[in-house]
N, C-alpha and C positions, 0 to 999 in steps of 0.2 A: 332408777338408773337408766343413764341411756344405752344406745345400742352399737355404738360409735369402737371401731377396730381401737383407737387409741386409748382411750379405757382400759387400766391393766386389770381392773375389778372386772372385767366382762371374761376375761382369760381363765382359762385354768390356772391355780396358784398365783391367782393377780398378777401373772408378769405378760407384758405387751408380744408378743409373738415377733420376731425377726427372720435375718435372711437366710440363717440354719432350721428353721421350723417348719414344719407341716401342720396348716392350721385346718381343724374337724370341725364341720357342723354333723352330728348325728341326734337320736334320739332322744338323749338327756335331757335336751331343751329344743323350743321351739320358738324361741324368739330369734325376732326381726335383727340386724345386723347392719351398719353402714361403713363401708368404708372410705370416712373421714379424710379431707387434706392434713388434719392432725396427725395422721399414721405415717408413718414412716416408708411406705408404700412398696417393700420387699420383702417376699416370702416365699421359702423354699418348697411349696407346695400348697393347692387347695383341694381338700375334701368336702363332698357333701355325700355323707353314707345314707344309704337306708334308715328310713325313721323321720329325717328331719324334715317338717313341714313349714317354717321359715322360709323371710326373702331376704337374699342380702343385695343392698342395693349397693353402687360406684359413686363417687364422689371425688374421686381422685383418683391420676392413675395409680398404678398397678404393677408389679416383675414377679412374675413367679419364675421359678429359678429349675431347674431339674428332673423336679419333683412330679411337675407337672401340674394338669387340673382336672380330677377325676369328679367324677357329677351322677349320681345313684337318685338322687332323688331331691326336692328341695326348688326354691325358684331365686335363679340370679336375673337381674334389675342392672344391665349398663347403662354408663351415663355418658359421657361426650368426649374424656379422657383416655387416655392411650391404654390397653392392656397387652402388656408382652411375656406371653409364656414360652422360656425356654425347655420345654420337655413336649410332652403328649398331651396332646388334647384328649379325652375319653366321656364319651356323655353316655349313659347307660338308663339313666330315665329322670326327671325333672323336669325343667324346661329352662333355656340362657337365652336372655336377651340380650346380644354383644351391644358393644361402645358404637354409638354412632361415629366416634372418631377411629382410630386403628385398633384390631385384635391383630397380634405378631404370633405365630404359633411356628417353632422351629422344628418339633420332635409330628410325630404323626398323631392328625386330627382323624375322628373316630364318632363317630353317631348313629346308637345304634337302641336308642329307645328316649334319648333325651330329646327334645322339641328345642329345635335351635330357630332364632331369629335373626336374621343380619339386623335390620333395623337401618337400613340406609348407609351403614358404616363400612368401613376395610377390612376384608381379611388378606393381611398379607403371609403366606407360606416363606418361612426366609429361614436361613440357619445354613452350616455346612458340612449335612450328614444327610444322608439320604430321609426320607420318610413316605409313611401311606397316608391316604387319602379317603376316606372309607366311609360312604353316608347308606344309613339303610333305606331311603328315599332318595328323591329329585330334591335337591334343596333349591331353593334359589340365593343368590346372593348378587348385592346394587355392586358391589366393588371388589372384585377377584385379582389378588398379583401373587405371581410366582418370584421368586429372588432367592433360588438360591444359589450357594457359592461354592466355590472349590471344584465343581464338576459334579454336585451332588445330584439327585430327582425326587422328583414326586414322583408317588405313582398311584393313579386314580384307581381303585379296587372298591366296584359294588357302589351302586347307585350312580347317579352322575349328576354334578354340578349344573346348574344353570342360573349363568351370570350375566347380567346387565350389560358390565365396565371389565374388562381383562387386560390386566396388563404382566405381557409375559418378558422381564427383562433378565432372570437369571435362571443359571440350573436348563436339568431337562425335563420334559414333562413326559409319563411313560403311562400305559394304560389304559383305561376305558374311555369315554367321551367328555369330553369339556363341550357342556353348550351355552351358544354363546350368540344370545337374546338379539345385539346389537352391532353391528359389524364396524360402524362409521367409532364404535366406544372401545375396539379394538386396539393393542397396541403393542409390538416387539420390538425388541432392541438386540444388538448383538449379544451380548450376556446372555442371551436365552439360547441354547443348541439344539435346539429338537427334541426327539425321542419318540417312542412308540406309541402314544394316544392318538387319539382323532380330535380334529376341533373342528365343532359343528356348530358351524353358522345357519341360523332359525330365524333369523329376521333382523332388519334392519333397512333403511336409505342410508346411500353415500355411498365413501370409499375406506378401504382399509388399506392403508401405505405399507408395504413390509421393505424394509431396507435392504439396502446394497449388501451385498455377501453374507446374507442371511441362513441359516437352516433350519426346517419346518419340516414338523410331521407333517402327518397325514391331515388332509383337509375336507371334509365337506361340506360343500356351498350350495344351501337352500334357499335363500332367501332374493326373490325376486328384483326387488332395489337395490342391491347389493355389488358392488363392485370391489373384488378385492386385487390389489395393484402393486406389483413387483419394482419397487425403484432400482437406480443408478444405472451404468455406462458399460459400456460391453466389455471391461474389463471386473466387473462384479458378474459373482455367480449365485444365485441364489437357488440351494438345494432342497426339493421335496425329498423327506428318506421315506414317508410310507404315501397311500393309496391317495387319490386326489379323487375327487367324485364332486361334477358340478351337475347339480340338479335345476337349479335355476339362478341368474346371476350372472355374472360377468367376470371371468379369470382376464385378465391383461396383463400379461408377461413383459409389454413394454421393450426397453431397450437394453435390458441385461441381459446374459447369460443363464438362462433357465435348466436348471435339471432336474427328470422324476428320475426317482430311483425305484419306485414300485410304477403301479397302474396308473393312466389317466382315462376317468370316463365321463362323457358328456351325456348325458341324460336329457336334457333341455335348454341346458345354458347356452351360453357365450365363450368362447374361447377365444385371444385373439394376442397378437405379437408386436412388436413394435419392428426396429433392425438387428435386435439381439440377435442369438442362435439359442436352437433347441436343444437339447439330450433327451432322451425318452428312451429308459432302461428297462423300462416294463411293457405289459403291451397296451397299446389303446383302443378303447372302444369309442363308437360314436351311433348312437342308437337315436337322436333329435338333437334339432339345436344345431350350431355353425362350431368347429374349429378352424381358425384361418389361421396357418402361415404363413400369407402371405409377403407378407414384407419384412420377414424374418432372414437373418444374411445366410443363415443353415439351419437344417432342420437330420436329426441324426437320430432313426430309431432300431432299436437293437432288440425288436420285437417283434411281434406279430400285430397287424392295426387290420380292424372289424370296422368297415361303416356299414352298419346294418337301419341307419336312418339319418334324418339331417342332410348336413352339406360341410365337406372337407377340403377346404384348398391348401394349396402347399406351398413349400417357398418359391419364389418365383426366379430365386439364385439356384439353389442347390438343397437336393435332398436325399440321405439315403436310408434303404433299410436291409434289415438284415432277414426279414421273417417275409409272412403272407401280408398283401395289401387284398382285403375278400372285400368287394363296394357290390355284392351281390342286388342289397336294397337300396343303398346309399347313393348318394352323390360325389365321386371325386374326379380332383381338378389338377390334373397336376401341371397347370397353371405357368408354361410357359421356361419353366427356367431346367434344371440337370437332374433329372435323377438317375440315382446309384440303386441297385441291385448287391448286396454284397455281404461280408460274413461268410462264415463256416456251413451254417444249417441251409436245407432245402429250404425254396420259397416258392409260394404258389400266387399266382397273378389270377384273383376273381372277379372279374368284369361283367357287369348289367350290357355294358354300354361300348364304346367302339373309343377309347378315350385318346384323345390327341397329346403324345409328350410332345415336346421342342427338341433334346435331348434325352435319350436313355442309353447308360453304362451296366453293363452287365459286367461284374467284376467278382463273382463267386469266388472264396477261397475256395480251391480243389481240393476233394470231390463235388461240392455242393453244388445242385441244380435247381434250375428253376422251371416251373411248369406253369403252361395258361392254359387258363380254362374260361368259356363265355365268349364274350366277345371277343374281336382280334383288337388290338393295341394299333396304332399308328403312331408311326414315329417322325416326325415332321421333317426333323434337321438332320442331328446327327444318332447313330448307333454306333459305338462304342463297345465290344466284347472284348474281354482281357481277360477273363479268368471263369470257372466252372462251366455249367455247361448248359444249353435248353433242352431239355429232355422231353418234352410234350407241348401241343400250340402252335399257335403264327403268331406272325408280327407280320406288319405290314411298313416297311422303308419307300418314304418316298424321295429321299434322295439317295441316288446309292454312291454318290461322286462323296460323301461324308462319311462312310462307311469306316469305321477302322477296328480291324480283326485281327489280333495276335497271335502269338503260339500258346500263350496262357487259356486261352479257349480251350476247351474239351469240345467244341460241335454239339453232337446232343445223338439220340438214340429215338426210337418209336414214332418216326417220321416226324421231327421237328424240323420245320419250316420257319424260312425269312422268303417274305416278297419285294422284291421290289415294284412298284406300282407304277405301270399296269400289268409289268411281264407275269411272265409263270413262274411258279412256286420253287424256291431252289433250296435243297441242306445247306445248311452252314457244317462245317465254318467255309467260311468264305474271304481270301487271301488280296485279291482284287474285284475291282469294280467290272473288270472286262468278263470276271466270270459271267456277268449275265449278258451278254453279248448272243 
C-alpha cells in the first residue's frame, strides 16, 4: 500500500480524514506518509505524538484549520507548496522542514525542542488575534512578514529571530528583538503600527526606505553599510515610540517630520537631517560619531542631551530644549541660527569650550532656572530673556543694542552675571541697554 493522505485504507476505519478532523501520527505505526495532490488538502488539525519515527513528506498544499499543528516527535519533509495553519504552531521535539514557498501561521508559533528549518521559504505571521512568538534558540529564517490585522500583535517571547528578508506590513510587533541580517531586504508599510520590540539591524549594504507617516519601535543600527532613510515631505511625520541606538551606520531623517518618543543614542554612527523638523522626547546621548541638524528647519528637545564624544551640530534655524545641554567632552555647535532655553524643569549649561550662539532665548516657564557651569557662552547677536531665571554663570553679550529683557525674567540669584563685551560684569535683569553706560 502506499503512503499517500488520499488513501482511505492508510486512515483509521478507511475513511480519508477532512476539514472537521485532527489527523495523528503516533506510535502504532511508523510508516512514511505523503501528502498527495489527490488529497483534498484541509484538515482541522496535525499531530505527530510521541513514538512516531516516520517522515511525512508535502506534495501539495495544505489548511490546517484551528486545531493547529502540534509536533512531539517524527520528521516533516516541506515541498514548494503553500502551508496555511490557522491555529498554533507548537514544536516540542522532531524536526519541520517548512515549504520553500509560504508557511501562514495565524495563532502563536512555539519552538521549544523541535528542530525547525526555513529552507529558503516564507514565514508569514498573519491572522486577526493577537499571538506569541517563542523560539527556544536564535532561529534564522530567508523570509520573515508580519501581517496582521484588526490592530492585533505579535509578541516576540524568548529567543530571537534572525532573518534575512523582513517585511513588516501589518499589526504591531511587541517584545524582544527581531534581528535583521539585512537592511537594504528590509521593508514597512503603513499597515504595520509599531510596538514594543527592538529591530536590530546586524548587517547589511544599502538603504532601508521607511515611508511617510510611519511608526517604528525601537531601532538598533549596527551595521556599518547600512543606511536607514525616513521618506516624504514635511507634512509626514514619522514616529520612533521606543529607544533608537545607532552604533554604526547612518540614520537620515531626510525631509520629514521626525519624532523619538524615547532615547536617541549615537555610539558611532551617523545621524543626519534633511529641512524637516525634529522632536526628541527622550534624552540624547552622543558618546562618537556625528549628529547634524543642521539643515533641519527645528529641532525641539524636551530632555536632557549628553555629548560626552563625537560632534553635535544643530539647526542652524531654531532649536530648543528643555533639560541640560552637558558637551563636557563633546563637540557642540550651535551653529549659527536661535536657540531656546525653555520648559518647566531646571537646565544646566556644561561647556568644554567658550561656544558662540548667533541668538540665545532664555524663556524658562517660572520657576525653572538655568545654570552655567565651564566655560562662559557668547552670545554673538541677540539675547533674548522672557521667562525663568539664571541662577549661576555668565554669559558673555556682545551686542548689547539686541538685548531684549522682559518682566517674565526672574534675574537670577548667587551672583549671576551677563557681560557685555568688553564692560564689566552686570546682574540681570536688565530693562535697557543704557544700563551698561
Amino acid at each position: 500500500m502506499d503512503g499517500n493522505w488520499s488513501t482511505p485504507e492508510n486512515w483509521s476505519g478507511d475513511v480519508l480524514p477532512g476539514l472537521g478532523d485532527v489527523v495523528q501520527f503516533d506510535g502504532t505505526s511508523s510508516k512514511n506518509a505523503d501528502i498527495d495532490a489527490g488529497f483534498s488538502g484541509e484538515v482541522q488539525g496535525v499531530v505527530f505524538a510521541a513514538g512516531y519515527t516516520g517522515t511525512v513528506s508535502q506534495q501539495a498544499a495544505l489548511t490546517v484549520g484551528t486545531a493547529g499543528w502540534n509536533q512531539a516527535a517524527g520528521t516533516f519533509q516541506g515541498g514548494t507548496q503553500t502551508i496555511d495553519v490557522n491555529g498554533n504552531v507548537n514544536g516540542s521535539g522532531g524536526s519541520f522542514t517548512s515549504t520553500t514557498g509560504s508557511l501562514f501561521v495565524s495563532g502563536d508559533f512555539t519552538l521549544s525542542g523541535m528542530t525547525f528549518s526555513n529552507a529558503g521559504g516564507t514565514l508569514e505571521l498573519d491572522g486577526a488575534s493577537n499571538a506569541n512568538f517563542t523560539l527556544g534558540a536564535a532561529v534564522p529564517f530567508a523570509n520573515w512578514v508580519l501581517n496582521k490585522t484588526g490592530g492585533a500583535a505579535l509578541t516576540l517571547l524568548g529567543g530571537s529571530p534572525v532573518v534575512d528578508t523582513v517585511t513588516l506590513s501589518g499589526g504591531q510587533l511587541n517584545g524582544g528583538l527581531l534581528n535583521i541580517n539585512a537592511c537594504q531586504n528590509a521593508t514597512v508599510t503603513n499597515g504595520f503600527t509599531g510596538g514594543t520590540a527592538t529591530l536590530n539591524i546586524v548587517g547589511g549594504a544599502g538603504s532601508w526606505v521607511i515611508p511617510a507617516d510611519q511608526t517604528m519601535p525601537a531601532l538598533t543600527l549596527n551595521a556599518s553599510g547600512c543606511s536607514v532613510l525616513l521618506s516624504g515631505v514635511l507634512v509626514n511625520t514619522t514616529t520612533f515610540q521606543g529607544a533608537v541606538l545607532v552604533q554604526q551606520g547612518n540614520l537620515q531623517l531626510a525631509d520629514t517630520l521626525a519624532q523619538f518618543d524615547s532615547t536617541l543614542t549615537n555610539s558611532g554612527g551617523t545621524i543626519t537631517t534633511g529641512v524637516g523638523s525634529v522632536v526628541l522626547n527622550g534624552a540624547v546621548s552622543l558618546t562618537a560619531g556625528t549628529i547634524d541638524f543642521g539643515t533641519a528647519t527645528s529641532v525641539d528637545v524636551n530632555a536632557n542631551v549628553q555629548i560626552a564624544g563625537g560632534a553635535y551640530t544643530d539647526s542652524s534655524t531654531a532649536s530648543s530644549y528643555s533639560g541640560n545641554i552637558d558637551a563636557q567632552t563633546g563637540v557642540y555647535n550651535p551653529n549659527g541660527g536661535t536657540v531656546t532655553l525653555d520648559g518647566l524643569t531646571n537646565s544646566d549649561l556644561i561647556f568644554a569650550s567658550a561656544y558662540l550662539f548667533n541668538n540665545l532665548t532664555l524663556a524658562k516657564q517660572n520657576p525653572g532656572s538655568i545654570t552655567i557651569t565651564g566655560a562662559t557662552p557668547i552670545v554673538a547677536n541677540q539675547l533674548s530673556a522672557t521667562g525663568g531665571s539664571l541662577d549661576s554663570g555668565t554669559l558673555i553679550v556682545q551686542q548689547c543694542q539686541n538685548m531684549n529683557i522682559t518682566n517674565g525674567f526672574q534675574g537670577g540669584v548667587d551672583h549671576s552675571q551677563l557681560l557685555e563685551e568688553p564692560e564689566t560684569p552686570r546682574f540681570l535683569p536688565i530693562n535697557r541697554c543704557q544700563a551698561f553706560n
